[in-house]
C-alpha positions in Angstrom: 41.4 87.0 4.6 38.3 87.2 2.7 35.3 88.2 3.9 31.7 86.9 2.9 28.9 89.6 2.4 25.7 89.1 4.4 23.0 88.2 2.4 19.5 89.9 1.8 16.2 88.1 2.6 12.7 89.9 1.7 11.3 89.5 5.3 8.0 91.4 7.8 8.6 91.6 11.1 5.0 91.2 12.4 3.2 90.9 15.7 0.3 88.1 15.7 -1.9 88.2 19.1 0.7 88.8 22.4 4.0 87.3 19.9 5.9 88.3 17.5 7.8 86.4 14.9 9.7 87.2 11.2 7.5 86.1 8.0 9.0 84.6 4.9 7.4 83.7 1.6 8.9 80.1 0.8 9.9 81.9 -2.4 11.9 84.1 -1.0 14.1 82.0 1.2 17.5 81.0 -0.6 17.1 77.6 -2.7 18.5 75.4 0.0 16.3 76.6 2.7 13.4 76.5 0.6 12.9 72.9 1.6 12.8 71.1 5.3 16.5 70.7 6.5 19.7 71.7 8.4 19.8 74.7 5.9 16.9 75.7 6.5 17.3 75.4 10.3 20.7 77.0 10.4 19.4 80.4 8.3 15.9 80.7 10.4 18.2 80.3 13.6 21.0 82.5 12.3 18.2 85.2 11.8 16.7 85.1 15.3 20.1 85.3 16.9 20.3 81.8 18.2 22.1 79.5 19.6 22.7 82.3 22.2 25.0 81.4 25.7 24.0 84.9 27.0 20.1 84.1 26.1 19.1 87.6 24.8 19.8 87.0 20.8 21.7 90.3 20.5 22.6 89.2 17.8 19.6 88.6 15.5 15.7 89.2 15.6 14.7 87.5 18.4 13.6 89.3 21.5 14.7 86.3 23.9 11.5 84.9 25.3 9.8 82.1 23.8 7.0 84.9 22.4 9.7 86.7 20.5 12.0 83.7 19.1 9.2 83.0 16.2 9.7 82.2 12.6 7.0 82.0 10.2 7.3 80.6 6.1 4.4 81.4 4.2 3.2 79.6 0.4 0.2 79.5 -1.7 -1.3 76.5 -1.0 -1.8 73.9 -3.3 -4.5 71.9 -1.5 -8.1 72.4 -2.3 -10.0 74.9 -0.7 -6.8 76.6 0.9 -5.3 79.8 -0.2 -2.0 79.0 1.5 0.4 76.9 3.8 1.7 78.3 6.6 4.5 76.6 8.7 6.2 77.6 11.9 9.2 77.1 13.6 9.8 78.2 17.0 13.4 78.9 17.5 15.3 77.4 21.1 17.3 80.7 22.7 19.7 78.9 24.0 20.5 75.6 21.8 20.9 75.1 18.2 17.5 73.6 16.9 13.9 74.8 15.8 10.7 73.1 17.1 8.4 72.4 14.0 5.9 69.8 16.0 3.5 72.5 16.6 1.2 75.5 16.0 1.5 79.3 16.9 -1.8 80.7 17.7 -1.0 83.9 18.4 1.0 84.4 14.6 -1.8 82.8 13.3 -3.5 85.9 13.1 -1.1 87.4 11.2 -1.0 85.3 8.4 -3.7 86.0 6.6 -3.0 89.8 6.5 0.6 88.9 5.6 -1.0 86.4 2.9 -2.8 89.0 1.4 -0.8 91.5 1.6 2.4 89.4 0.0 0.0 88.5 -3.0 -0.2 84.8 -2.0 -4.5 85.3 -2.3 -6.1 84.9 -5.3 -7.2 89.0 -5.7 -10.6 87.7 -6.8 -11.3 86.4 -3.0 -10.4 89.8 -1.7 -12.7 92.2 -1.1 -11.6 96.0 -1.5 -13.9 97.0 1.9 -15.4 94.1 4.1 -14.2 91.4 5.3 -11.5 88.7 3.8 -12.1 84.6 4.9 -8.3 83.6 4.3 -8.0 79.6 4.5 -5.0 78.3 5.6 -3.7 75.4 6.1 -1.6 75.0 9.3 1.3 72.4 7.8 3.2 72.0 11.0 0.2 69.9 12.2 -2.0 69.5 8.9 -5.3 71.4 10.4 -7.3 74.2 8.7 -7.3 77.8 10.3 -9.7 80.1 9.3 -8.7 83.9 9.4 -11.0 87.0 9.1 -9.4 89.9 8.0 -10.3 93.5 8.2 -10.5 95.3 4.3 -10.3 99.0 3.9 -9.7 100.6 0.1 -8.1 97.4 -1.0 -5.8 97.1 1.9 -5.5 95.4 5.3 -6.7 97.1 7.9 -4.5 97.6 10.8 -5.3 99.8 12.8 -8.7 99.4 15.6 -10.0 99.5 18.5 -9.7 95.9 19.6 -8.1 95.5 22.7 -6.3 92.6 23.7 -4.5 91.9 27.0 -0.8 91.4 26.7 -0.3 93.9 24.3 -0.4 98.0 25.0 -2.0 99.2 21.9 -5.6 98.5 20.5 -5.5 97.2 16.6 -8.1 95.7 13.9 -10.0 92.2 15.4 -8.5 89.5 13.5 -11.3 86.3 14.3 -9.9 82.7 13.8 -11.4 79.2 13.7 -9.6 76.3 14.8 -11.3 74.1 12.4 -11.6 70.5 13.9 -8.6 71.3 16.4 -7.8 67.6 18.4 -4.2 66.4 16.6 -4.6 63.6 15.1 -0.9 63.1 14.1 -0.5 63.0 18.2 -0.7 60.5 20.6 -2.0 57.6 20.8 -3.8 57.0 17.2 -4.7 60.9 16.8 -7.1 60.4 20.3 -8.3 63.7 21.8 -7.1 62.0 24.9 -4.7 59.9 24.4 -4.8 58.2 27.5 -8.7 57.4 27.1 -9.9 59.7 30.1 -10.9 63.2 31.0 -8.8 63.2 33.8 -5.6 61.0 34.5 -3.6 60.0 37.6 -0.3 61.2 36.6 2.5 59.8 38.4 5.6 62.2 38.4 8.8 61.8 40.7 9.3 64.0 43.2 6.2 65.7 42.6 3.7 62.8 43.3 0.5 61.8 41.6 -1.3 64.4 40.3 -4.8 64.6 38.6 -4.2 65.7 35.1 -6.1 66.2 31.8 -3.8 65.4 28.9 -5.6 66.5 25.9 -4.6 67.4 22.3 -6.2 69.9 21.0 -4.5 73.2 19.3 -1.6 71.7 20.8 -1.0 69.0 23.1 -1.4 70.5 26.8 -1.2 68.4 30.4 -4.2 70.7 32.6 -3.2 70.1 36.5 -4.7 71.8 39.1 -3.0 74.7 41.0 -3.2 73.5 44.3 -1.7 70.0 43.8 1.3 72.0 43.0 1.2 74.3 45.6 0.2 77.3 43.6 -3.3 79.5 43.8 -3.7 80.1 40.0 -2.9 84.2 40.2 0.7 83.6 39.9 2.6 86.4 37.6 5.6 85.4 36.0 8.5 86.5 38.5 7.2 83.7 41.0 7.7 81.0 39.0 10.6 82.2 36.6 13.2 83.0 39.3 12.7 79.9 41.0 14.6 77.4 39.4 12.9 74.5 41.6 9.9 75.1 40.6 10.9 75.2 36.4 12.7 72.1 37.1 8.9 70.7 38.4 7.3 72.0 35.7 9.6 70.3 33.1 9.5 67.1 35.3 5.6 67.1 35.1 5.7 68.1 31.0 8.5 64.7 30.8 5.9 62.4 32.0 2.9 63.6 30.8 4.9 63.7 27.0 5.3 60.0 27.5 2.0 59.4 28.5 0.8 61.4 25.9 2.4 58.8 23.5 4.5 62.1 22.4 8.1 60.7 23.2 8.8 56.8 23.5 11.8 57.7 25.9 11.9 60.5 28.6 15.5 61.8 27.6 13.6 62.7 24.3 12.2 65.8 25.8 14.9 68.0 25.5 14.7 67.7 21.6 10.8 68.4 22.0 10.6 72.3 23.5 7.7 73.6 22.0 5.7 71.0 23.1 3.6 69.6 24.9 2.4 72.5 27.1 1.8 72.3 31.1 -0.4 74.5 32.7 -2.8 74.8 35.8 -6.0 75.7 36.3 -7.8 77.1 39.5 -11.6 78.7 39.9 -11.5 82.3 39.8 -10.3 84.5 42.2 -9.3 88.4 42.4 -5.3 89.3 41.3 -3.7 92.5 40.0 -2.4 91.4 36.4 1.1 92.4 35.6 0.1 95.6 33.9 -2.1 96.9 37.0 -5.1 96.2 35.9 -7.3 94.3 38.4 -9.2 91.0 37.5 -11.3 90.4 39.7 -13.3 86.6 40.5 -16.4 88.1 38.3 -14.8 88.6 35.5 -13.7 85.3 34.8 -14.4 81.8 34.5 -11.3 80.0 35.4 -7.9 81.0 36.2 -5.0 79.4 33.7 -1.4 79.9 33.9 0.8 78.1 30.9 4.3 77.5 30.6 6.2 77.8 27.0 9.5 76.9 26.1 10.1 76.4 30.1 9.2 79.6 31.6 6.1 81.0 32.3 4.3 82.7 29.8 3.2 86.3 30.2 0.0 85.8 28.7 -1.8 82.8 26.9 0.0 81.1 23.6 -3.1 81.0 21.2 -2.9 77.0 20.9 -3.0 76.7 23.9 -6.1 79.0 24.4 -7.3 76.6 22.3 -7.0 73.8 24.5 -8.5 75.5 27.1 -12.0 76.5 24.8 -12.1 72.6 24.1 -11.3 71.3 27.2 -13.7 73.9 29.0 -16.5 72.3 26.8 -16.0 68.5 27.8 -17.4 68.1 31.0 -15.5 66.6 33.9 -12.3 68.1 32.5 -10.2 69.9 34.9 -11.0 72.7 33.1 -14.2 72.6 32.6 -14.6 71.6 36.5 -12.3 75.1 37.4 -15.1 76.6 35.2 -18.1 75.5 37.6 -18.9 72.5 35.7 -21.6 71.5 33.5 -21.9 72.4 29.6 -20.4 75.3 28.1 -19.7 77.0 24.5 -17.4 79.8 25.9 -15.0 80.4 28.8 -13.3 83.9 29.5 -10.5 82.8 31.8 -7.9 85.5 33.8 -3.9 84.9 32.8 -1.0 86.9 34.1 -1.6 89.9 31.8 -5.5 89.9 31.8 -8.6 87.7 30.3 -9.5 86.1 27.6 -12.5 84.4 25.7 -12.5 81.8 23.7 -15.2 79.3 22.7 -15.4 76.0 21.4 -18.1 73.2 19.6 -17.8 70.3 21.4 -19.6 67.0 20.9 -19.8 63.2 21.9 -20.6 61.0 19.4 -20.0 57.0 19.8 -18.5 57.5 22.9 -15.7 59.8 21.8 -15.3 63.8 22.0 -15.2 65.6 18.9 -14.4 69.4 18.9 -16.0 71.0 15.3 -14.0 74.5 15.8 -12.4 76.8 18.2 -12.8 80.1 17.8 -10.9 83.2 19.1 -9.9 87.1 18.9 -6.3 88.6 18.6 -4.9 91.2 16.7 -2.4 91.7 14.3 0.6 94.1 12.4 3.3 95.0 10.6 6.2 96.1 12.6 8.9 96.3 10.0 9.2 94.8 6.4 12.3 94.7 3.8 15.2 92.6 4.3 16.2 90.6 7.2 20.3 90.3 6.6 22.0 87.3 7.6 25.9 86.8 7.2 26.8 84.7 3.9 
């Protein structure tokens, strides 16, 4: 019987804010992936170990949570004012596709180091100390990303004392903007809100009406309240991920607001649709232990926000979704913003299972209608491993 080789793939393993995911240059890939497709699908899922029964991807580079089952391609861009393209595909565990209908936040901040790094920059925009402005353009859902990244002797800098929650080690500050963040390939006609209100009634089986603000923005997100569901906001995530009534609620309430959201035509669609849209709930602050120890307590924060991703809780905050928060926060009478005390705000600092986080937004109404200029947040990023990712022939 013959036996095929596996084959080589110039790949980085890199953390981006509390995910991790493996990077590509399109150039790289194999001819057949290097285009949108089943080959392209079958090598990215092959890589990350999935589809996986056992849902642990032993088997491949995935770390079986929907932070860790990341893919990432990377190209110079050849749009104006853009230095590259980035495009990501979050890989299902357990069944054989890859999401491409939405953002990363979190391996955002990674690509512009990796950009630079891979020689995808133009050299002449890259400073040898300072600080490197690396446009991207986010192709999953055609918005620009602006990444700030540390220069030291005419490399990235890695290493720093910026401290994130979610992840153990400090690391350089990687600053993004969320340039003009609402989706506009979304919803009903690209609407912030697709449903033409700040807050919704939301009508959802089993679970009742609930007040909900669907908005889309970083990526589409349905905002409910914590105690309409029963829940006081400081949840970590054993209390909701070992109770499979309650992750059967969650993806109930995600079914109904996707259809509202204009997002799916049929509800059976959402099972093809795991990366989005979000659910989370909000609550006003309150003291908890987050799940490394370290007390928040009600001054620290503006809000409390849990988020689920790819059906579970998440174990921090996805950074597009962070994003909907800093937008939502800044439109008053949101549920967010309300959780937040109300009134008109450019920042919110808001307590999630493994800490806080800030992030602020440029919100305005103009004819009636809510336009948000740029989001703008802190993560971190770094190399973990780079080479060769090997994948059987």
């Amino acid at each position: 019987m013959a036996h095929r080789p596996q084959i080589k793939i110039p790949a980085t393993y890199m953390r981006g804010g509390t995910s991790k995911g493996v990077f590509f240059r399109l150039q790289d890939l194999p001819e057949a992936a290097q285009v949108p497709g089943a080959a392209r699908d079958a090598l990215l899922m092959r890589v990350i170990g999935s589809p996986d029964p056992y849902g642990k991807q032993i088997d491949g580079m995935g770390g079986a949570t929907s932070s860790t089952s990341k893919t990432v391609i990377i190209a110079k861009s050849s749009r104006p004012d853009h230095d590259v393209d980035y495009l990501f595909g979050q890989v299902s565990i357990d069944k054989a596709f890859v999401d491409w209908s939405g953002n990363c936040g979190n391996l955002s901040a990674a690509v512009g180091p990796f950009a630079i790094s891979a020689g995808l920059v133009d050299p002449s925009r890259i400073p040898r100390d300072g600080v490197a402005t690396v446009r991207i353009w986010q192709a999953n859902i055609g918005k620009t990303i602006i990444g700030h990244v540390s220069m030291t002797d005419g490399a990235v800098q890695e290493t720093g004392d910026f401290e994130l929650d979610g992840v153990t080690f400090p690391a350089a500050e990687v600053q993004l903007e969320f340039m003009n963040p609402a989706a506009e390939e979304e919803g009903a006609g690209g609407a912030m809100f697709p449903t033409g209100k700040v807050v919704d009634d939301l009508d959802v089986p089993g679970v009742g009406t609930l007040k909900a603000t669907m908005i889309n923005a970083g990526i589409p997100t349905i905002f409910v309240d914590a105690e309409s569901i029963g829940y006081k906001g400081t949840e970590l995530q054993d209390a909701i991920n070992s109770d499979e009534k309650a992750l059967a609620m969650f993806e109930t309430i995600r079914a109904h607001g996707a259809l509202r959201m204009g997002l799916i035509k049929h509800l059976d669609e959402i099972g093809t649709r795991q990366h989005t849209p979000k659910v989370a709930f909000v609550a006003k602050p309150a003291d908890y232990v987050a799940s490394s120890g370290k007390r928040v307590t009600a001054g620290d924060v503006d809000l409390l926000v849990r988020a689920m991703s790819m059906g579970k809780l998440h174990h921090a905050m996805m950074g597009t979704a962070a994003v909907a928060i800093g937008t939502a926060a800044a439109i008053s009478g949101t549920l967010v913003n309300l959780a937040a005390g109300g009134g008109e705000r450019e920042a919110v600092r808001f307590g999630h299972p493994s800490g806080t986080l800030r992030v602020g937004a440029e919100a305005r109404l103009e004819g009636g209608e809510w336009t948000v200029t740029k989001a703008i947040m802190s993560r971190s990023a770094r190399v973990l491993m780079e080479g060769w990712v090997r994948v059987p022939g």
